[in-house]
N, C-alpha and C positions, 0 to 999 in steps of 0.2 A: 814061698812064692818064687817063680821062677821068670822071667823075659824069654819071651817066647820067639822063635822065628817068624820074622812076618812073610808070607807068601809073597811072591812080587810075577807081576804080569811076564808073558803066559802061562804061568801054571796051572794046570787044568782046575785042580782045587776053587778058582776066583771063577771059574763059569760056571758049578755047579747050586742046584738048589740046596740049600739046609733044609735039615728036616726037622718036625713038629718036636718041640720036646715034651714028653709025657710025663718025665720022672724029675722031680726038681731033689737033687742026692748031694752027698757029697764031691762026688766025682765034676759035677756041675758046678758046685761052690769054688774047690778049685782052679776048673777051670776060668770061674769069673774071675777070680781077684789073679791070677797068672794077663788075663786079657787087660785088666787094669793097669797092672805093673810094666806089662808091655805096650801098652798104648802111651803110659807117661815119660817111659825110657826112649821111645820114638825121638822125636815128642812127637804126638800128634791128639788132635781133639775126639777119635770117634775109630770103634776098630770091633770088625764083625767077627765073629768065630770062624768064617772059613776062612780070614785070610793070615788066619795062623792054624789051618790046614783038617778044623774041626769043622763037620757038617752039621752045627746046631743051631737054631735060632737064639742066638744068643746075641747081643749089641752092648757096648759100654761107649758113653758120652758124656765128655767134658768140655763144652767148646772153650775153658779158662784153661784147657793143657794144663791142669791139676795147679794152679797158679791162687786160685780162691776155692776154700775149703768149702767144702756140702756142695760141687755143683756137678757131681759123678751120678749120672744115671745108666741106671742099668736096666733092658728090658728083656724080658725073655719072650719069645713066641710074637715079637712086635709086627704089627701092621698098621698102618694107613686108613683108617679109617673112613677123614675127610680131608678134603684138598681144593684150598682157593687162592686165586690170584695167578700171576705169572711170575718169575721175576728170574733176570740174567746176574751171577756171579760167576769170580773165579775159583774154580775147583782144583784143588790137588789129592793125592792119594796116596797113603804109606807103600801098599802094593804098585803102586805105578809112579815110583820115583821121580824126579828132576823133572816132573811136565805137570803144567797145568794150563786151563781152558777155562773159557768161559761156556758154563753149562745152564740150559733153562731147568728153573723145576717149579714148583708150588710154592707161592709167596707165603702161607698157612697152610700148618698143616692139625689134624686132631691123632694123635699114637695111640692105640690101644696095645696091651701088652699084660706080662706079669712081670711083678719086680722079682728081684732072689729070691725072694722066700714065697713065692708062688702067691702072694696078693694083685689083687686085679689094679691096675694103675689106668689114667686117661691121661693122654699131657697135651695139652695144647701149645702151639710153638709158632712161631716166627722167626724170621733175620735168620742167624748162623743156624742155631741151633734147629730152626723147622730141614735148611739145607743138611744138616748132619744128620737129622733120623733120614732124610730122603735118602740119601748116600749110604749111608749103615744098611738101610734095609735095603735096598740095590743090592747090596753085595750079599743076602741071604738069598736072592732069588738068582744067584747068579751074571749080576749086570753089571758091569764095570762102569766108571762115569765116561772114559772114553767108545765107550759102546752107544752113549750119546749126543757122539760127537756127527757131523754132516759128512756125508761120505767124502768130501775134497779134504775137509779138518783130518779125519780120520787116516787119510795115504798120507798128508804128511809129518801126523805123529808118528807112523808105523815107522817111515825113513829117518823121521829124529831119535827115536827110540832104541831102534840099532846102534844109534851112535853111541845112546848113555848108555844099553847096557854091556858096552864092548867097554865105554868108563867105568862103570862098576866094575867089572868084571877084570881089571886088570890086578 
């Protein structure tokens, strides 16, 4: 298993769509358990295939940041099925460094998906974790959480952002 580079905002890679995966192979296997190892080395709770630069429908999620064992889910070809409530939290994002906001999403939500080994899975979810498949699967369709920010929020993360990543970047 390898830690893999996490994409970080703009890189074209974090706007585009993933695609369908049809072949659940080797090749896929280790891509999972590489997204794993780099999503706990992060640290972070939840980490999509493209933004470590792979266009698959792939998602790994932990919202215990690998801290309580068996809570590592993994889906392949995930979507939304259904979606109720509203609810306002703060978001951050391993691609989009040192910023976070408060973003609306779906207070419940129902995943449909395949686990690794291409079994049909249904997870129903709430609290962090209903926010972390919403998030996860954002980033297969191309959406960043800042892309769900209010156009005023939005110009002034663009000017905060310049700042952190001239800080990264030293």
């Amino acid at each position: 298993m390898a830690v893999l580079e996490i994409k970080k905002y703009p890189e074209p890679v974090l706007k585009q769509r993933a695609q369908e995966i049809t072949d659940i192979n080797g090749n896929l296997q280790e891509l999972i358990d590489n997204m794993v190892e780099t999503m706990y080395a992060a640290p972070g709770i939840g980490l999509a295939a493209n933004q470590v630069g792979e266009l698959k429908r792939v998602i790994v999620v932990d919202i215990t940041a690998g801290k309580e064992k068996g809570n590592l889910i993994v889906l392949v070809n995930p979507e939304i099925a259904e979606a109720e409530g509203k609810t306002d939290s703060e978001e951050g994002c391993l691609s989009v460094p040192k910023y976070t906001s408060i973003i609306k999403r779906a207070k419940k939500v129902l995943v449909k998906g395949l686990d690794r080994d291409g079994n049909p899975v249904e997870i129903e979810a709430e609290g962090l974790l209903a926010r972390a498949f919403q998030h996860e699967i954002d980033h297969l369709e191309g959406v960043l959480f800042i892309d769900r920010l209010s156009p005023i929020k939005r110009e002034f993360f663009r000017k905060r952002y310049k700042k952190i990543l001239k800080e990264l970047n030293k």
